[in-house]
PyMOL Python script that loads the backbone (N, CA, C, O; Angstrom):
from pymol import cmd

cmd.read_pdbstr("""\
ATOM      1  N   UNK A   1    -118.960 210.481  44.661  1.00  0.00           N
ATOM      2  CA  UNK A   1    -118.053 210.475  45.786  1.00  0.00           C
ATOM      3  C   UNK A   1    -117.685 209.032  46.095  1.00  0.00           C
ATOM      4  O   UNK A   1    -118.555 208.190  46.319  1.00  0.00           O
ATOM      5  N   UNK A   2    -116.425 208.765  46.105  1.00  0.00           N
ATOM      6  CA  UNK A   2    -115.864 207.587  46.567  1.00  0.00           C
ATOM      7  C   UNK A   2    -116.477 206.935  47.599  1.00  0.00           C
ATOM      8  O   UNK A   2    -117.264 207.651  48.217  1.00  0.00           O
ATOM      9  N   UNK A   3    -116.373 205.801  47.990  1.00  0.00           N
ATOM     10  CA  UNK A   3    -116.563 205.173  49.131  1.00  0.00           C
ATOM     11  C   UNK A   3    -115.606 205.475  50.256  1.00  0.00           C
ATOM     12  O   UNK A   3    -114.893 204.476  50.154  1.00  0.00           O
ATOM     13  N   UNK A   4    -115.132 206.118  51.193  1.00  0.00           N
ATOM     14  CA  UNK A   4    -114.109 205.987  52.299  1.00  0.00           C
ATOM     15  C   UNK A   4    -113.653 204.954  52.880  1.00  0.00           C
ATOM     16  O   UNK A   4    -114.261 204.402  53.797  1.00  0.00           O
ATOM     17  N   UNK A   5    -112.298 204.475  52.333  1.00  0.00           N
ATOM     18  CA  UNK A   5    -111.744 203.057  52.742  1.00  0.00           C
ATOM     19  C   UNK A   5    -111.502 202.837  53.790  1.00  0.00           C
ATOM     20  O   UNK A   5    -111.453 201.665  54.162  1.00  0.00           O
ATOM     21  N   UNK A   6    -111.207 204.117  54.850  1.00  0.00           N
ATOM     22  CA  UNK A   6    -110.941 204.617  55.545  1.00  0.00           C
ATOM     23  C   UNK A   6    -111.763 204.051  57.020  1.00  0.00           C
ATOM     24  O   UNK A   6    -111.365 203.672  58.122  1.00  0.00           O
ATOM     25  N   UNK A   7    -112.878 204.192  56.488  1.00  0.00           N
ATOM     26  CA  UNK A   7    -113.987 203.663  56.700  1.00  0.00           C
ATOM     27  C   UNK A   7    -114.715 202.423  56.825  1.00  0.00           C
ATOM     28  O   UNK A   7    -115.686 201.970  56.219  1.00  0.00           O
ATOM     29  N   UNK A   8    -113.916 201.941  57.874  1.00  0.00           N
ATOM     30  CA  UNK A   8    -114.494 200.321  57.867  1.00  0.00           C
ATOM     31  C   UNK A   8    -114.984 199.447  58.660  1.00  0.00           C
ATOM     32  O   UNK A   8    -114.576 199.711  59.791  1.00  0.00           O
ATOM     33  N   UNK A   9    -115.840 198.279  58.666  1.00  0.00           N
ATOM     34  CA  UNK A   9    -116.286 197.854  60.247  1.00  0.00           C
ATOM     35  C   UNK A   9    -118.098 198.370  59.974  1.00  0.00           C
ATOM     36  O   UNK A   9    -118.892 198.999  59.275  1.00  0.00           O
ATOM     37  N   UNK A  10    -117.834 197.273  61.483  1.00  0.00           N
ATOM     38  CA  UNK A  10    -119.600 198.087  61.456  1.00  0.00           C
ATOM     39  C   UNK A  10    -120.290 198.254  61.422  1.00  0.00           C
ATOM     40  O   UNK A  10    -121.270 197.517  61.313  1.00  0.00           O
ATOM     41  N   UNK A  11    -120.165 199.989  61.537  1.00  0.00           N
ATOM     42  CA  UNK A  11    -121.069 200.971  61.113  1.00  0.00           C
ATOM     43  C   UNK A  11    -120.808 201.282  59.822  1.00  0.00           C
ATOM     44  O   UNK A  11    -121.753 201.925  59.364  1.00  0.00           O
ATOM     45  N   UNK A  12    -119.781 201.077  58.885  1.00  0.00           N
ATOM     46  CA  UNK A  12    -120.004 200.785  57.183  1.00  0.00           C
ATOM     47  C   UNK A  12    -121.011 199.736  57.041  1.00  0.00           C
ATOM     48  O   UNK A  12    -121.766 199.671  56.072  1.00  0.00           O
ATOM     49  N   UNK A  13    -121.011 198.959  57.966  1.00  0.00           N
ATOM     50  CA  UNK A  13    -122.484 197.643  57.341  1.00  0.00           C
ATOM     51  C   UNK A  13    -124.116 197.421  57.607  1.00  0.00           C
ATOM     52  O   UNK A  13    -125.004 196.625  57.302  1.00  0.00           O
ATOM     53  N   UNK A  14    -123.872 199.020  58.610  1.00  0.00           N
ATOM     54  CA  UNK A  14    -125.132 198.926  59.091  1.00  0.00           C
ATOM     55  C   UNK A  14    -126.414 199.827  57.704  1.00  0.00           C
ATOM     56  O   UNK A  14    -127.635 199.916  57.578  1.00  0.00           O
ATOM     57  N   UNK A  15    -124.787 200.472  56.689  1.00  0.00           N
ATOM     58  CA  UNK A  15    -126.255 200.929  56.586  1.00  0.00           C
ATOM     59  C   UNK A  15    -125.566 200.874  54.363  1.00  0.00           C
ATOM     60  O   UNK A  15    -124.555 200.306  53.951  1.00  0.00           O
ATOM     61  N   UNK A  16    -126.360 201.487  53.717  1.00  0.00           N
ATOM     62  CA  UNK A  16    -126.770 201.391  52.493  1.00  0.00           C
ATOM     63  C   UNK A  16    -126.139 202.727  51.833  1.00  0.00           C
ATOM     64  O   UNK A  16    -126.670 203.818  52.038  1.00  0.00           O
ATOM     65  N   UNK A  17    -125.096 202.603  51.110  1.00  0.00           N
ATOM     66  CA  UNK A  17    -124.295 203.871  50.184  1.00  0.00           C
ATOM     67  C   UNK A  17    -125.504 204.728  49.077  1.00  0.00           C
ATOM     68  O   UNK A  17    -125.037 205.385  48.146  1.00  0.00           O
ATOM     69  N   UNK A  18    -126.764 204.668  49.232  1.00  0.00           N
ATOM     70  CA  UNK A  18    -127.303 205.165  47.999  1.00  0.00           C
ATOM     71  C   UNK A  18    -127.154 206.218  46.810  1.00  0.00           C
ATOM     72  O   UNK A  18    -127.986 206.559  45.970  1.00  0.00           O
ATOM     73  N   UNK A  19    -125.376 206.767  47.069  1.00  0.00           N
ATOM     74  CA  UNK A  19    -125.253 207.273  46.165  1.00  0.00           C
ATOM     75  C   UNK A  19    -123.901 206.775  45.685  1.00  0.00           C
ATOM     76  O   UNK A  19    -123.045 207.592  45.346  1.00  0.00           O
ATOM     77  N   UNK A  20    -123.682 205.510  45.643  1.00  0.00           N
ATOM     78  CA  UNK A  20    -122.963 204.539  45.348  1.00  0.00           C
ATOM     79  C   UNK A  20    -123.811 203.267  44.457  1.00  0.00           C
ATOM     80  O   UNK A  20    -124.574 202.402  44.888  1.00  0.00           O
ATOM     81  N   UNK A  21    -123.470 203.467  43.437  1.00  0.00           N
ATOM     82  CA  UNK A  21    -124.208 202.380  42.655  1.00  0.00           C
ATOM     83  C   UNK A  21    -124.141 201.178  42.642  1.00  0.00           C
ATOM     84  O   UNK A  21    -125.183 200.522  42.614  1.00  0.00           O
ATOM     85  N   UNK A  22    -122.870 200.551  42.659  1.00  0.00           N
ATOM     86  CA  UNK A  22    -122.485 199.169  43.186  1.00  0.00           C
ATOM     87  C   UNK A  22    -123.253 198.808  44.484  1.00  0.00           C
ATOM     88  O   UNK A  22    -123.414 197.590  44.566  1.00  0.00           O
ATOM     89  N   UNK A  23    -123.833 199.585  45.640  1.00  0.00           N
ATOM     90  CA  UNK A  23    -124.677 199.595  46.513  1.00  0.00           C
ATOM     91  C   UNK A  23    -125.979 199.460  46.310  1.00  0.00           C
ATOM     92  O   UNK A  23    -126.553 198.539  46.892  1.00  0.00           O
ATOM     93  N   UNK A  24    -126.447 200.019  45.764  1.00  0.00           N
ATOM     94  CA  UNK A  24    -127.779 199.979  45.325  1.00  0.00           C
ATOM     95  C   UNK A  24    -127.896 198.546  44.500  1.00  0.00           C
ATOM     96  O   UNK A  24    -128.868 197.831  44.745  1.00  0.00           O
ATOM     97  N   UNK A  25    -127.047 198.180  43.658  1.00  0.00           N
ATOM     98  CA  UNK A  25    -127.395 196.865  43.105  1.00  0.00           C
ATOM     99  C   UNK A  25    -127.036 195.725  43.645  1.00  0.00           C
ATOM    100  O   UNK A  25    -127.380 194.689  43.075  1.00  0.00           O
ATOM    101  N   UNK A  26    -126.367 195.671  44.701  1.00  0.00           N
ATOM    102  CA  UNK A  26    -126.243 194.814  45.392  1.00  0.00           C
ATOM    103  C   UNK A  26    -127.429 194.596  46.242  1.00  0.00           C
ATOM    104  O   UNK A  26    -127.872 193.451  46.320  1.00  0.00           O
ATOM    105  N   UNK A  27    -128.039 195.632  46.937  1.00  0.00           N
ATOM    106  CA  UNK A  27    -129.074 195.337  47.449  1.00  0.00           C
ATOM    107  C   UNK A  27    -130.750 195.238  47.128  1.00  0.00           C
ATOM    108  O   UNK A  27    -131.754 194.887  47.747  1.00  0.00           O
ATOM    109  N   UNK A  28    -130.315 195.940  45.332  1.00  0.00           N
ATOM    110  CA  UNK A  28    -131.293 195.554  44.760  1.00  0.00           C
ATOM    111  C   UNK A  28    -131.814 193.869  44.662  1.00  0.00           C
ATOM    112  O   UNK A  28    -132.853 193.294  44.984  1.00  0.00           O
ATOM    113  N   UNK A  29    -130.263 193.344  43.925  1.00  0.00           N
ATOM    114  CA  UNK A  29    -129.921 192.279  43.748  1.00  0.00           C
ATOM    115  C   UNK A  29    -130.303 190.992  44.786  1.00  0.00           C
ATOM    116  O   UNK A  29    -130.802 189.909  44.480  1.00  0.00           O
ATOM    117  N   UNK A  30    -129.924 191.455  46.026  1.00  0.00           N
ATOM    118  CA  UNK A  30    -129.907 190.604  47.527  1.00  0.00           C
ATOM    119  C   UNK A  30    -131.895 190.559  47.622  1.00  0.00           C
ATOM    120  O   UNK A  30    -132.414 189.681  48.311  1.00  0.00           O
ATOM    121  N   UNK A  31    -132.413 191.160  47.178  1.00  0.00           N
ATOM    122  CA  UNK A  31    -133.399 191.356  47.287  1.00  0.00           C
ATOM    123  C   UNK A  31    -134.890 190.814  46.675  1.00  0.00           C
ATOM    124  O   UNK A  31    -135.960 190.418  47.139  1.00  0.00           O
ATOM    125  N   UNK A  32    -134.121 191.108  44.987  1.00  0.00           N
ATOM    126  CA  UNK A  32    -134.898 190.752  44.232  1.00  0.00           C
ATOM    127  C   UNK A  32    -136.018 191.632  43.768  1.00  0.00           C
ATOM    128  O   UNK A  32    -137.170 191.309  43.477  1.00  0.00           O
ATOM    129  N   UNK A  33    -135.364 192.977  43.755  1.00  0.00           N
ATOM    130  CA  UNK A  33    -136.244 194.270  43.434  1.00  0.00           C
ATOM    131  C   UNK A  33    -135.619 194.739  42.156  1.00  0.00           C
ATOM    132  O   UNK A  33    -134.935 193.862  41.628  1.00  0.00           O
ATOM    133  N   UNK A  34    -135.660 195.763  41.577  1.00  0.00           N
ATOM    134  CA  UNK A  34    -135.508 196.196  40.597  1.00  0.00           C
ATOM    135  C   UNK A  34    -134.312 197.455  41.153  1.00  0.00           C
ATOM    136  O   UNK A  34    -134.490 197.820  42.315  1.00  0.00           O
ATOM    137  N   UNK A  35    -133.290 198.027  40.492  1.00  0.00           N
ATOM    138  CA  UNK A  35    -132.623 198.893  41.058  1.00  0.00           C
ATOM    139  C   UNK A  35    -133.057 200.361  41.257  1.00  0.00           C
ATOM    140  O   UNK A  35    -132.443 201.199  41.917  1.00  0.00           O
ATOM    141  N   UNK A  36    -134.225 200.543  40.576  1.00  0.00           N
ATOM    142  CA  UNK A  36    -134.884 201.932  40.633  1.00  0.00           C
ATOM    143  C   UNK A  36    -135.959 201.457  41.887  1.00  0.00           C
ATOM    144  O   UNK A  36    -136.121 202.486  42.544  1.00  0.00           O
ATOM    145  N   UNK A  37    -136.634 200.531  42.408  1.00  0.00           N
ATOM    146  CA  UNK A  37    -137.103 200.241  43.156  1.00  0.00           C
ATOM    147  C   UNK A  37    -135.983 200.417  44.656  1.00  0.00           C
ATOM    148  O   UNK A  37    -136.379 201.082  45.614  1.00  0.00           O
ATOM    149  N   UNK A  38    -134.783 199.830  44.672  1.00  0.00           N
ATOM    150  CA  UNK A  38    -133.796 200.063  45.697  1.00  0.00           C
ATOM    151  C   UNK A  38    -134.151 201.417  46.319  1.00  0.00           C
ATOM    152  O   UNK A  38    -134.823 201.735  47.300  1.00  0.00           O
ATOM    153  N   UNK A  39    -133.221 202.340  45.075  1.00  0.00           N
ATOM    154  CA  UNK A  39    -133.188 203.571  44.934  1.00  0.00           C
ATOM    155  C   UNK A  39    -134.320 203.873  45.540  1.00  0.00           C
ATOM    156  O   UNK A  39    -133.956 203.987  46.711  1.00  0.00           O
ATOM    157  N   UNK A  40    -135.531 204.090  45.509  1.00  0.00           N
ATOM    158  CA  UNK A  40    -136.764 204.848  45.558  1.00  0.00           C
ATOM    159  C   UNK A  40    -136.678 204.648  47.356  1.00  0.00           C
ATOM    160  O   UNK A  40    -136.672 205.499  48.246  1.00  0.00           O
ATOM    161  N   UNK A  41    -136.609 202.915  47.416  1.00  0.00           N
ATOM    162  CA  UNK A  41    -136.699 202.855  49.336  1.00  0.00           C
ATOM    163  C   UNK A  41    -135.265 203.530  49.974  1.00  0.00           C
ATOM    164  O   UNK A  41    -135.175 203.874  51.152  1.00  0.00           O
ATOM    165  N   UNK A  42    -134.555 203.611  49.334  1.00  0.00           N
ATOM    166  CA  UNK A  42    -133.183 204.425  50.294  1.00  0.00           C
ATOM    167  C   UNK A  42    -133.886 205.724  49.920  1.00  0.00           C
ATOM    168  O   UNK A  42    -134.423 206.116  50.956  1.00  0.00           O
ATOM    169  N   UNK A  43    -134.089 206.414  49.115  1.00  0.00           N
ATOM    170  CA  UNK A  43    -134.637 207.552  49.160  1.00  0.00           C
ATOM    171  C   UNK A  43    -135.670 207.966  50.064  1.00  0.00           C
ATOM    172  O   UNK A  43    -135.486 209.013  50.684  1.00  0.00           O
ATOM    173  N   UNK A  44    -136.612 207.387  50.223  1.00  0.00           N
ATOM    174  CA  UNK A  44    -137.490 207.138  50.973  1.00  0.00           C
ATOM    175  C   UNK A  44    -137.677 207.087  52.859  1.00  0.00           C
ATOM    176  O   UNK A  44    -138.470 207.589  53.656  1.00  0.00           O
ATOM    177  N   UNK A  45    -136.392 206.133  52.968  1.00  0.00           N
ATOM    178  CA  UNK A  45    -136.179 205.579  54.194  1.00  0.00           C
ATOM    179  C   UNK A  45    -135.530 205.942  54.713  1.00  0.00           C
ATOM    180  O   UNK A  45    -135.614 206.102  55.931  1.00  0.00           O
ATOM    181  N   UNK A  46    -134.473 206.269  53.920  1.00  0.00           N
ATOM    182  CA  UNK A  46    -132.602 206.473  54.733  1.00  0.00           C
ATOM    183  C   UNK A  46    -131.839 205.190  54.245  1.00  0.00           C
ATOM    184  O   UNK A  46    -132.141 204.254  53.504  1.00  0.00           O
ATOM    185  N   UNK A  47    -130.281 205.675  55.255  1.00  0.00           N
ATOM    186  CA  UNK A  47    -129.771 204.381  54.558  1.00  0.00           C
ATOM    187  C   UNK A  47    -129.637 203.262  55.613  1.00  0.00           C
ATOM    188  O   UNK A  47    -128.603 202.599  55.532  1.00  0.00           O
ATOM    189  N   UNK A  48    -130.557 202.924  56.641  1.00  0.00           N
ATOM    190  CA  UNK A  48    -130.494 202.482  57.695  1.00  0.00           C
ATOM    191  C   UNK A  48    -130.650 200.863  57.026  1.00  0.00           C
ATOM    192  O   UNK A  48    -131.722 200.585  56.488  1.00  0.00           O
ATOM    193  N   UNK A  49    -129.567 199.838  57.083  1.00  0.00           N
ATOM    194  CA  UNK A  49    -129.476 198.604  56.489  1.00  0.00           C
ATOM    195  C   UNK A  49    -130.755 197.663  57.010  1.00  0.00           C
ATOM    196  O   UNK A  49    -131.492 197.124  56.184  1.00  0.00           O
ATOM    197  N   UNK A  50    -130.965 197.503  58.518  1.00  0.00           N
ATOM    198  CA  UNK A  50    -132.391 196.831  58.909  1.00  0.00           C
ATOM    199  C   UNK A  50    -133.352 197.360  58.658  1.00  0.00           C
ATOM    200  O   UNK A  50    -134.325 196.661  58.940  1.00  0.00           O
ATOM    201  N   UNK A  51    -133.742 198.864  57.994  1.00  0.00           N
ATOM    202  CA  UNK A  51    -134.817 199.144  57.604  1.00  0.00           C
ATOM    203  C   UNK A  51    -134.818 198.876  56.376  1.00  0.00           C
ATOM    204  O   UNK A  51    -135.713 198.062  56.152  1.00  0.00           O
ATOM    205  N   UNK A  52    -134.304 199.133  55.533  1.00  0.00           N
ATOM    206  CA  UNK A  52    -134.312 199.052  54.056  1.00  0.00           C
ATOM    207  C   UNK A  52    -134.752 197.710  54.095  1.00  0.00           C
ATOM    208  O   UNK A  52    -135.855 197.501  53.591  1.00  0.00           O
ATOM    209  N   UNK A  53    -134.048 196.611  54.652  1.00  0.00           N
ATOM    210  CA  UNK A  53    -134.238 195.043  55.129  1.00  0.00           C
ATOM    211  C   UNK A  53    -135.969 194.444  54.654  1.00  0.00           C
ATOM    212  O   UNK A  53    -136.592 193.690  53.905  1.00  0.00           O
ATOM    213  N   UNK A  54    -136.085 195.426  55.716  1.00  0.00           N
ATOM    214  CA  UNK A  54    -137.538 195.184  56.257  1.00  0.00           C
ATOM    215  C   UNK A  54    -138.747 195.432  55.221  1.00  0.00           C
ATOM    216  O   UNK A  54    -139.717 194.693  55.054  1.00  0.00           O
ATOM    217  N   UNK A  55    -138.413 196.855  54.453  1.00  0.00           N
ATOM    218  CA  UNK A  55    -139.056 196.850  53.400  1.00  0.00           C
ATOM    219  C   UNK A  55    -138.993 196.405  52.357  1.00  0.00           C
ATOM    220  O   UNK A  55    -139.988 196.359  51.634  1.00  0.00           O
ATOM    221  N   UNK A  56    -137.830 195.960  51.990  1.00  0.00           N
ATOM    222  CA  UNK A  56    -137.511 195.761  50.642  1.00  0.00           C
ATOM    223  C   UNK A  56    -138.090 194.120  51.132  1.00  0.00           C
ATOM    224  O   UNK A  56    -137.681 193.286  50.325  1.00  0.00           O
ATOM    225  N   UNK A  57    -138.804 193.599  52.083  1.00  0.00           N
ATOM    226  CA  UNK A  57    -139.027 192.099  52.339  1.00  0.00           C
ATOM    227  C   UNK A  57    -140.616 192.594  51.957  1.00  0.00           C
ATOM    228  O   UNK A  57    -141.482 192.024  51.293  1.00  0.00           O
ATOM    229  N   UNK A  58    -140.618 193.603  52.505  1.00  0.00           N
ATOM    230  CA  UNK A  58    -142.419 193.618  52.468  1.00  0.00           C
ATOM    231  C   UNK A  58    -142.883 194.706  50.948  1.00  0.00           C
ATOM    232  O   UNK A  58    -143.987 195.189  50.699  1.00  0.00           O
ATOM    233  N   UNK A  59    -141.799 194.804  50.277  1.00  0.00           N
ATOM    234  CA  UNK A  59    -142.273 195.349  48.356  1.00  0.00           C
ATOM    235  C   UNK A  59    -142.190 193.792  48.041  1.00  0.00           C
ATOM    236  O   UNK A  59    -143.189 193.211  47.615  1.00  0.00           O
ATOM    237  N   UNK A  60    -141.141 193.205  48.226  1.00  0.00           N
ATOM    238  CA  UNK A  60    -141.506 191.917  47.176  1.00  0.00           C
ATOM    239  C   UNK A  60    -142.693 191.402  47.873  1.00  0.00           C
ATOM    240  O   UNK A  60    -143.753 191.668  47.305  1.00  0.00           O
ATOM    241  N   UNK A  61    -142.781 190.685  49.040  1.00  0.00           N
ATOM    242  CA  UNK A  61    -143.404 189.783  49.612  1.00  0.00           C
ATOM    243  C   UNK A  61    -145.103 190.135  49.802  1.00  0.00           C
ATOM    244  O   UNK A  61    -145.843 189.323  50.356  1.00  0.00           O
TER     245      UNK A  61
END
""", "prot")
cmd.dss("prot")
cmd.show_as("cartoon", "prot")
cmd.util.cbc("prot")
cmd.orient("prot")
């Protein structure tokens, strides 16, 4: 499913597309996790952008 362009601002930034791949590696990336690692914490968590934040600080760190 597309991204909704439609859709912008925000609450597009608050949170994490995880079924958007360019998403996931970006925040794999921003991170310094692995992209199946991303994946696993949006799965996990939701796509709430300060949570994912938070963990993906405390898998690497």
């Amino acid at each position: 499913m597309a991204d909704d362009k439609a859709k912008r601002g925000g609450g597009d930034r608050r949170t994490v597309a995880g079924g958007e791949g360019y998403e996931v590696s970006y925040f794999a990336g921003k991170h310094g996790i692995s992209r199946d690692q991303a994946q696993d914490l949006i799965n996990k968590i939701g796509n709430n952008r300060d949570k994912l934040n938070a963990a993906a600080a405390k898998l690497k760190g």
